[in-house]
C-alpha positions as CSV (number, residue, x, y, z in Angstrom):
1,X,-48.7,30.6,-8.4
2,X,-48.7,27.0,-9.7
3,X,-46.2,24.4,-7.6
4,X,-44.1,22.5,-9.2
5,X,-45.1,18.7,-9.5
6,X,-42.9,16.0,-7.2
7,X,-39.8,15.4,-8.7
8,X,-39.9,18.1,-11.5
9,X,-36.6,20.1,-11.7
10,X,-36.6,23.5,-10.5
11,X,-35.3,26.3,-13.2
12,X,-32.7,27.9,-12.7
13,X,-32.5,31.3,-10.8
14,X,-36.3,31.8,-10.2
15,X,-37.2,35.1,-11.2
16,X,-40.0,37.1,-12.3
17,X,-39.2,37.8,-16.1
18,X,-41.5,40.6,-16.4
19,X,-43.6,43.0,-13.8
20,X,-41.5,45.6,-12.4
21,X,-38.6,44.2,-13.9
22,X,-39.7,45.9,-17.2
23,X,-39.6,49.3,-15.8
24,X,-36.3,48.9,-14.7
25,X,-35.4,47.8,-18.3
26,X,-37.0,51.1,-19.3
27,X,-34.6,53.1,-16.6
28,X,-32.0,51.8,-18.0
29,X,-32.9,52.5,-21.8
30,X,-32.8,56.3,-20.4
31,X,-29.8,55.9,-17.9
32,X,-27.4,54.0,-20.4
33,X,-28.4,56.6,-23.4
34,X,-27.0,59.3,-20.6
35,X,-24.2,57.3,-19.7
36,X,-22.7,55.5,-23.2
37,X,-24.5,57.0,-25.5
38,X,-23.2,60.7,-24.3
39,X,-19.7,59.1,-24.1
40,X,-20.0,58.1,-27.4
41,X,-20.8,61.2,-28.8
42,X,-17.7,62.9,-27.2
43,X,-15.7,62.8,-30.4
44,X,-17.7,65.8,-31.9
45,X,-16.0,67.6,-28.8
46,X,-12.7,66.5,-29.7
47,X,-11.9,68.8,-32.6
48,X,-13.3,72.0,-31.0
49,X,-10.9,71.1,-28.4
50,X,-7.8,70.7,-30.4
51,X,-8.7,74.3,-32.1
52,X,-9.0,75.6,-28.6
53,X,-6.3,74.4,-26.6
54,X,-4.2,74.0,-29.7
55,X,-2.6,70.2,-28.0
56,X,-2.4,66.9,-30.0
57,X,-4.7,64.6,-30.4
58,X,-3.1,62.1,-27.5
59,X,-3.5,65.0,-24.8
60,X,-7.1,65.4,-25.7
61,X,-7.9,61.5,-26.0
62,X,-7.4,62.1,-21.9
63,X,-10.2,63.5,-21.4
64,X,-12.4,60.7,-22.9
65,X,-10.0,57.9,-21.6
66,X,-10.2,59.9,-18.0
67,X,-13.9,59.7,-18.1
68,X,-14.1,55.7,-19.5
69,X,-11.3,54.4,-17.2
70,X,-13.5,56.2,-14.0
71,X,-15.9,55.1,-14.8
72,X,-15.3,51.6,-15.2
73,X,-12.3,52.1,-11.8
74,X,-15.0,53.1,-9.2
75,X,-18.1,50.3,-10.1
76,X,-16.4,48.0,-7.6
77,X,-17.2,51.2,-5.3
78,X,-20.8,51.2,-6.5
79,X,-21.3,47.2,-6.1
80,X,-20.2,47.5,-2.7
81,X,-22.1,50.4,-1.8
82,X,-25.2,49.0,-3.1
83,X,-24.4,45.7,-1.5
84,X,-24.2,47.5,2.2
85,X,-26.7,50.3,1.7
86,X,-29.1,49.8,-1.9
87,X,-29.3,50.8,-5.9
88,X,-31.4,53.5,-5.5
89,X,-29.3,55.7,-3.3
90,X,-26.2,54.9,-5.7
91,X,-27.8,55.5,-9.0
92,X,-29.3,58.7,-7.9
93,X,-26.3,59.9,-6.5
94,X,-24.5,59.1,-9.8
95,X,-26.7,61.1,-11.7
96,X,-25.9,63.7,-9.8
97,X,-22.1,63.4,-10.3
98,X,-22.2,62.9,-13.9
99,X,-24.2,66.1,-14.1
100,X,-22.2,68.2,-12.3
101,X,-18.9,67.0,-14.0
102,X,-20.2,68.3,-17.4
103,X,-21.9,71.7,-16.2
104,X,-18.5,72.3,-14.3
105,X,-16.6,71.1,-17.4
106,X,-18.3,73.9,-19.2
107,X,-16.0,76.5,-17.4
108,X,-12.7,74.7,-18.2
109,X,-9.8,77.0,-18.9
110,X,-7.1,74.4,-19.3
111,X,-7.3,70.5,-19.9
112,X,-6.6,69.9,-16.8
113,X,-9.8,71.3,-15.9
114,X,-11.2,69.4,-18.2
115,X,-9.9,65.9,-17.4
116,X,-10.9,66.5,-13.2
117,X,-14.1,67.1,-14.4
118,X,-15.6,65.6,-17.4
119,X,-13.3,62.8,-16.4
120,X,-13.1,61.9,-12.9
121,X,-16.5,63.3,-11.8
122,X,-18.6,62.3,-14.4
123,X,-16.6,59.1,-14.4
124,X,-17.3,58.6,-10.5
125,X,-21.1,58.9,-11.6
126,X,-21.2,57.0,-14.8
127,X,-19.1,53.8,-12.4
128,X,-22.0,54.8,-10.0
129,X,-25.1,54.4,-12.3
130,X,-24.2,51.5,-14.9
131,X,-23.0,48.6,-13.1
132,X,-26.2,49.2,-9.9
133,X,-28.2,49.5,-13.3
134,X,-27.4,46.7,-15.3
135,X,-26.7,44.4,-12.2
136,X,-30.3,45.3,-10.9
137,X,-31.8,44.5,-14.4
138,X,-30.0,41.4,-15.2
139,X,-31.6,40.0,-11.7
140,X,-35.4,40.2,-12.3
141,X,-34.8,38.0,-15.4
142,X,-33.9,34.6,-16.1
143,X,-35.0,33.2,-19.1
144,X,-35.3,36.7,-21.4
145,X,-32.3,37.9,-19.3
146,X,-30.0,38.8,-22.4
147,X,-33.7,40.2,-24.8
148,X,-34.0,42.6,-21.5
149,X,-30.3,43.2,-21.5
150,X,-30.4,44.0,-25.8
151,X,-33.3,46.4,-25.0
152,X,-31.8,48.3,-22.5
153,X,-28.4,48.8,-24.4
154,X,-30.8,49.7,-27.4
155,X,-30.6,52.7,-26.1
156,X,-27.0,53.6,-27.1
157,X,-27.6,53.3,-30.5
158,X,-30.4,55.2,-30.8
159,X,-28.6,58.1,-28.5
160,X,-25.5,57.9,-31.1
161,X,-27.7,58.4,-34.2
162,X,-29.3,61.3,-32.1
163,X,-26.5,63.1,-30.1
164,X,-23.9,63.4,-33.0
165,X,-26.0,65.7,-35.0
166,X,-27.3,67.4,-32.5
167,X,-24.1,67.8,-30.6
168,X,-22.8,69.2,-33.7
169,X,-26.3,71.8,-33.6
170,X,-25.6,72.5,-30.2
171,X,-21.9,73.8,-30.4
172,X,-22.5,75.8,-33.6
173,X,-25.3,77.4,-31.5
174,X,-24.2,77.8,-28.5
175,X,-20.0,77.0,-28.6
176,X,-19.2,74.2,-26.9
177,X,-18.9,76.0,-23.4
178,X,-22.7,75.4,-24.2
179,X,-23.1,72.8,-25.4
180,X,-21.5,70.8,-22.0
181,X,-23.7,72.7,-19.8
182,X,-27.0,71.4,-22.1
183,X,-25.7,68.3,-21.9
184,X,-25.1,68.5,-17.9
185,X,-28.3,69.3,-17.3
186,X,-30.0,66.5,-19.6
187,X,-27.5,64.2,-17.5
188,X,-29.5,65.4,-14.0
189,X,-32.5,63.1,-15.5
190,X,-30.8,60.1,-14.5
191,X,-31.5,60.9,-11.0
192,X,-35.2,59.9,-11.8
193,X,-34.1,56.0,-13.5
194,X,-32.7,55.2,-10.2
195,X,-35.6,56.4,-8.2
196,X,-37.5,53.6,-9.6
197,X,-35.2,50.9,-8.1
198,X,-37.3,49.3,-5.4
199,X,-35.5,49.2,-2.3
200,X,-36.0,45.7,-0.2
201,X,-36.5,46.3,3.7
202,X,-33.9,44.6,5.3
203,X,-35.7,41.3,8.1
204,X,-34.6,42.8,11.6
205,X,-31.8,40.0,13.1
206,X,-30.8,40.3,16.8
207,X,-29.2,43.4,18.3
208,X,-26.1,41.4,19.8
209,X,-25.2,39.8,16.2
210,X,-25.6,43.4,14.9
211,X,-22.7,44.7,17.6
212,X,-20.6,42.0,17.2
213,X,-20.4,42.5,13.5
214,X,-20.0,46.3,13.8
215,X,-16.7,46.4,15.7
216,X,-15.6,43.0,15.3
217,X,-12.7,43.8,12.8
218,X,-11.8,40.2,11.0
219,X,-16.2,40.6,10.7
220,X,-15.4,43.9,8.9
221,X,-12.9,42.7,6.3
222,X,-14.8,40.0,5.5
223,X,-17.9,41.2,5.0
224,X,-15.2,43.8,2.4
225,X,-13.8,41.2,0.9
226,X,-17.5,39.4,0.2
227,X,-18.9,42.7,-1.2
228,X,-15.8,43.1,-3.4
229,X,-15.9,39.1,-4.4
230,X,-12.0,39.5,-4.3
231,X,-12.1,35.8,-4.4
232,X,-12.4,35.9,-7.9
233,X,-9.0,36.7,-9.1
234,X,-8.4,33.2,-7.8
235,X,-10.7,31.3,-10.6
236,X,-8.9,30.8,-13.5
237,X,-12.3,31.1,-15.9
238,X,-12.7,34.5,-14.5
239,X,-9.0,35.6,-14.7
240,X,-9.0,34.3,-18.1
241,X,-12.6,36.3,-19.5
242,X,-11.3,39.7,-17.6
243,X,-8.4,39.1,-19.3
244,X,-10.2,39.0,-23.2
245,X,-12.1,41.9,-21.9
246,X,-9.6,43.6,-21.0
247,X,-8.2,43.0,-24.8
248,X,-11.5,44.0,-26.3
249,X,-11.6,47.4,-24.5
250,X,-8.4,48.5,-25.7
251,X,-9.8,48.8,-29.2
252,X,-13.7,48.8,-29.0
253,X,-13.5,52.2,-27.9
254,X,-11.5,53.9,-30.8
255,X,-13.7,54.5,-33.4
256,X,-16.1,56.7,-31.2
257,X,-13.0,58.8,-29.9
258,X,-11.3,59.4,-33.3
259,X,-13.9,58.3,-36.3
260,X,-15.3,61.6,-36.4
261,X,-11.6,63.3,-36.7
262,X,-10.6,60.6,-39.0
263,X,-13.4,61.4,-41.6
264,X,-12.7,65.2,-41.2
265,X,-9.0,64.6,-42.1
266,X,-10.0,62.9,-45.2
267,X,-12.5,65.7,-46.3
268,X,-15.4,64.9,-45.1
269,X,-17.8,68.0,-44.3
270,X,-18.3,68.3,-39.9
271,X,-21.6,67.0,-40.9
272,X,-21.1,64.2,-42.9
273,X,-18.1,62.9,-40.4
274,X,-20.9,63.5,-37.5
275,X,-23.4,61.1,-39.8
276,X,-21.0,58.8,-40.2
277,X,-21.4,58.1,-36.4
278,X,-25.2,58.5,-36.7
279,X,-25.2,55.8,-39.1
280,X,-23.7,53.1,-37.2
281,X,-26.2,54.3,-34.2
282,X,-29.3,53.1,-36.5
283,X,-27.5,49.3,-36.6
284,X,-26.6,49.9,-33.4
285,X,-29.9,49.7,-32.1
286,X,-30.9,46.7,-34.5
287,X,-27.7,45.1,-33.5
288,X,-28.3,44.9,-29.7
289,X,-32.5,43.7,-29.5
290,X,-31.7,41.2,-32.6
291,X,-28.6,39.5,-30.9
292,X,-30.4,39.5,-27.2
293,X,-33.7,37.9,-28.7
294,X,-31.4,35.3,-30.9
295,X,-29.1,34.7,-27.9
296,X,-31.9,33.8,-25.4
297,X,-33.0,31.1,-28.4
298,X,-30.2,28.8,-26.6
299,X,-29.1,27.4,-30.3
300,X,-25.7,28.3,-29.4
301,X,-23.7,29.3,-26.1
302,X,-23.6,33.0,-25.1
303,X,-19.4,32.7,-25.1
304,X,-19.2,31.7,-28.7
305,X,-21.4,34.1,-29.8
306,X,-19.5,36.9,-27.8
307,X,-16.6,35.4,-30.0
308,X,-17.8,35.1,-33.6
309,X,-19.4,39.0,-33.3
310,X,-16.0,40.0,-31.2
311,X,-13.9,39.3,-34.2
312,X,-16.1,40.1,-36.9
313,X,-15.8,43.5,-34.7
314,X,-12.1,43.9,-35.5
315,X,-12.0,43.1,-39.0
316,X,-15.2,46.0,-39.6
317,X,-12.5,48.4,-37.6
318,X,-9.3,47.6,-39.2
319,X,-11.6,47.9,-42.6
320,X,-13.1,51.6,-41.3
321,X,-9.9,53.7,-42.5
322,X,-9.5,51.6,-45.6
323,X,-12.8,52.6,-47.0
324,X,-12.1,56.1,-46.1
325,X,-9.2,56.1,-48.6
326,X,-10.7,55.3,-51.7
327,X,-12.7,58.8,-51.0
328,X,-16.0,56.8,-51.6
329,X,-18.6,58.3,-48.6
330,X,-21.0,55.7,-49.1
331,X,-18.0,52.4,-48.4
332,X,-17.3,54.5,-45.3
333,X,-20.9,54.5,-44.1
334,X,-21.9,50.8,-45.1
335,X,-18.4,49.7,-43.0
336,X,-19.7,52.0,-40.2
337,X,-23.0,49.9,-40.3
338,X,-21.6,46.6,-40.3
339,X,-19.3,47.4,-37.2
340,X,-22.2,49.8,-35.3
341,X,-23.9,46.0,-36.0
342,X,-21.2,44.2,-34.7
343,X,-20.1,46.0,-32.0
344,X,-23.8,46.3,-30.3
345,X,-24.0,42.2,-30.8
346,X,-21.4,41.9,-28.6
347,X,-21.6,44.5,-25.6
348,X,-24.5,42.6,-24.2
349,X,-23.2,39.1,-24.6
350,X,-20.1,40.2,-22.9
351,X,-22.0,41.2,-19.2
352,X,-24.5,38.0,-20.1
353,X,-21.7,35.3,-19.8
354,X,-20.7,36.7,-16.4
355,X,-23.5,35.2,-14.9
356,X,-22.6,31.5,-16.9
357,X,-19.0,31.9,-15.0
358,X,-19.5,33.4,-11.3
359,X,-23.1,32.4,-10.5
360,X,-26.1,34.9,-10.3
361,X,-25.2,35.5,-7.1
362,X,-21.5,36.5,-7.3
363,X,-23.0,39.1,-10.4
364,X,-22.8,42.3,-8.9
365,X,-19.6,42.2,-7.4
366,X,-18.2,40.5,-10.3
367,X,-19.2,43.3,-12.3
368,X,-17.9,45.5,-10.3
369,X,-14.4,44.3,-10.1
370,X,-14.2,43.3,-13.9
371,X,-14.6,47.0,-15.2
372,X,-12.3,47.9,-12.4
373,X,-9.3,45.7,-14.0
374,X,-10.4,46.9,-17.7
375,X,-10.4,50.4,-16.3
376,X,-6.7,50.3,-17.4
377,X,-7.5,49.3,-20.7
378,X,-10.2,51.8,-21.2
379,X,-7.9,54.4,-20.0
380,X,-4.9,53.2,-22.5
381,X,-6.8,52.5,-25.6
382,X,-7.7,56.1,-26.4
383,X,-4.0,58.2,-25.7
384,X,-2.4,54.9,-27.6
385,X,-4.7,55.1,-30.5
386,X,-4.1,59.3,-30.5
387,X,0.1,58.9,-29.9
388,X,-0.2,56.3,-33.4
389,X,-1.8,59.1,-35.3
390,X,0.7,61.3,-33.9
391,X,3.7,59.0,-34.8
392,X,2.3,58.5,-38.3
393,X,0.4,61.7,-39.1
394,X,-2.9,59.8,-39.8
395,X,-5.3,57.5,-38.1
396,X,-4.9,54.4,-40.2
397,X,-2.5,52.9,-37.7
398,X,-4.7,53.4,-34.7
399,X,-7.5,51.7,-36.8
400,X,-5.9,48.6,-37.3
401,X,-3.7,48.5,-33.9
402,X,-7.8,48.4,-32.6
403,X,-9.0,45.7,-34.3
404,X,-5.9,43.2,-33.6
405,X,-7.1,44.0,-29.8
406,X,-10.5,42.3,-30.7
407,X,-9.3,39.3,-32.4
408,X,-7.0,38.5,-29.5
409,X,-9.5,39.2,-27.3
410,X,-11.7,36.2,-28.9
411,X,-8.2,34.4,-29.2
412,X,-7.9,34.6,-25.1
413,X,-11.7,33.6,-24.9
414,X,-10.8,30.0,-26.8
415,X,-8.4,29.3,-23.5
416,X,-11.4,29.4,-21.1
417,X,-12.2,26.1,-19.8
418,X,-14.7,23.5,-21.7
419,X,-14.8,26.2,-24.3
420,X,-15.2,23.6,-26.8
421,X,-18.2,22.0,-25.5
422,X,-21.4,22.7,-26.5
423,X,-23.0,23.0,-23.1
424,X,-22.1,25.6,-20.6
425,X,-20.5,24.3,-17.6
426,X,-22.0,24.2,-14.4
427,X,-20.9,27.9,-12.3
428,X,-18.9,27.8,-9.4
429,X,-20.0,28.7,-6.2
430,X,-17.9,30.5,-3.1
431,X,-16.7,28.8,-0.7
432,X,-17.0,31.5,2.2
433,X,-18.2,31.6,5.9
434,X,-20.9,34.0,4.8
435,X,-23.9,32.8,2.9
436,X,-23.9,34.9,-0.8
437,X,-27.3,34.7,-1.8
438,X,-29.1,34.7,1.3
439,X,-26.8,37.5,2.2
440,X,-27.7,39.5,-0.8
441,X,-31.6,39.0,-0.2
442,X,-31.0,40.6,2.9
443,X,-29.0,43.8,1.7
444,X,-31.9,44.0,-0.5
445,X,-29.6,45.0,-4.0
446,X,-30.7,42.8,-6.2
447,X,-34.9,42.0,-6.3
448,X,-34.7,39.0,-8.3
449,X,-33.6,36.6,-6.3
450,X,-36.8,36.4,-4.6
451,X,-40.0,36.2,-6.5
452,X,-41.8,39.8,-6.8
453,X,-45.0,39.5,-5.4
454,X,-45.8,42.4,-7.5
């Protein structure tokens, strides 16, 4: 390992970039297809559950909202359980959960059925697999962090161009009773990503500091109140980005829950409305590598390029149920490739500024507690999307509702401090008795803070 000359500045965040760190990437290719990419997909389910359970479209956007909003409300669960115990244990265990929501889910006689169990427990193990995942990834890189970030994310566009058709094979084949217990099955595989985390032995500290800290109870809630970096929601910058997330997740989610419906209520064959979804997949997967590779390239700052792709995102929505009208397939799919572009630019920009705003080492909990507060929106943004169709009889509303979300989202990003700069301002660091980082080497979450010898 060469030493850095006398005086030479240190980079930021040493960190491997590479080694290991690449098979996590790969992990979370397979984890985040299992995770996102099913969720995506969930759409095809939605009509066969309308014919079944003959309810409106706003009591079956539950389920999908149930699933989203658990999944996003229990990673604060999953940062602090990987910050006291490790990733490995967590992710395995959500694989588990996310499995055996679907396979029970099979057997659902009534939606409430289904929302217990396609939402809540495959919720609790999607919260329990994706934040671990990504947090673990994002801290055995520095400088390719957002490339590694675009190639792990990859993956849900590939799964959408996959799963939609063959979710559509799967129910004709086997009913959709079925096709749930296939897909709780392929869901089981995610057990084997998080086997490959590497755990980090924990350096032995003396026995009397251990007891103290046991049963000392102001010890106890602070050490909660580290793991959950509660401090947080007393930084304006952070307040202020949860809040624009929290305004782009009330619309980014609609087109997956209701595009597919949408195109079958304009006449569009169960096929071609399932391609449709397939299509934006294939820019999907261009969308994500091409924005991480240009991102790391440092020509411009991660928080306006979140922006300019956030709102490009929300006119390609509102523009999704006007090509539809004109009856012209082909407007419909090129619109569905321009926002499947769009929308996969963004999702990895949007966890690579958290870093720029809380420090590396505040990342995990961070996380964590964002998609607990956007776990509301995530929950909302489905039901309100299905009660517009239901109000108005189609989904052009809904559509457009959407993609006002998105440009106020980037609106609210414009308020965040030095916005207007062209350098990113310097993170700010806790102020706390306990010592973050070297607190976090110990619990042994996140590798990358130390250099893998490996």
């Amino acid at each position: 390992m060469t030493k850095p000359k006398p005086g030479s500045r240190v980079p930021e965040a040493e960190g491997p970039d590479g080694g290991w760190g690449w098979v996590l990437v790969i992990a979370m290719f397979v984890s985040t297809s299992l995770v996102f990419g099913l969720m995506r997909s969930l759409g095809i389910f939605f009509v066969e559950f309308v014919q079944y359970f003959e309810e409106s479209a706003q009591a079956i956007s539950w389920i999908s909202s149930t699933g989203l909003a658990a999944q996003q409300f229990f990673s604060p669960l999953a940062a602090a359980l990987c910050n006291a115990y490790n990733a490995r244990v967590v992710v395995m265990m959500g694989g588990c959960l996310s499995g055996l929501g679907l396979i029970l889910a099979s057997q659902a006689s009534c939606l409430v059925h289904l929302y217990l169990t396609m939402g809540v427990i495959s919720g609790l193990g999607w919260g329990f697999v994706f934040t671990p995942m990504l947090a673990t990834v994002m801290a055995s890189f520095t400088r390719r962090r957002t490339l590694a970030l675009g190639v792990g994310f990859s993956s849900i566009g590939l799964s959408s161009f996959a799963f939609n058709p063959l979710f559509q094979f799967l129910i004709e084949m086997y009913t959709w009773r079925g096709a749930l217990l296939i897909l709780g099955g392929l869901s089981l595989n995610i057990v084997a990503c998080g086997a490959l985390i590497r755990p980090k032995r924990r350096p032995k500290s003396p026995e009397k500091v251990e007891t103290d800290s046991r049963f000392s109870c102001s010890a106890t809630l602070s050490r909660v109140y580290s793991y959950l970096e509660l401090s947080l929601l007393f930084e304006r910058p952070y307040v202020t980005y949860t809040v624009a997330i929290n305004l782009l997740n009330l619309g980014y989610f609609v087109p997956y829950f209701h595009l597919v419906a949408h195109s079958r209520q304009v006449g569009f064959s169960e096929y071609e409305a399932a391609f449709i979804m397939s299509a934006a997949g294939t820019t999907d997967i261009l969308g994500r590598v091409a924005s991480g590779w240009f991102s790391d390239l440092r020509y411009f700052r991660l928080i306006h390029l979140l922006s300019f792709w956030t709102i490009l995102a929300g006119i390609f929505i509102m523009l999704l149920p006007v090509s539809s009208l004109s009856g012209s397939y082909l407007a419909l799919v090129v619109i569905s490739l321009l926002y499947g572009f769009s929308c996969a630019a963004l999702s990895s920009l949007v966890f690579a500024v958290v870093p720029q705003i809380v420090g590396v080492e505040r990342v995990m909990g961070a996380l964590g507690l964002l998609q607990l507060i956007e776990s509301c929106a995530g929950l909302l943004g489905g039901p309100l999307s299905g009660f517009l169709k239901d109000a108005t009889g189609s989904y052009i509303a809904s559509f457009v509702v959407a993609g006002c979300f998105l440009v106020l989202s980037t609106l609210t990003m414009a308020t965040l401090p030095s916005y207007f700069t062209c350098t990113d301002p310097p993170p700010p660091r806790r102020h706390s008795q306990y010592d973050t980082s070297k607190e976090l080497q110990q619990l042994h979450h996140l590798p990358a803070f130390e250099v893998n010898p490996d």
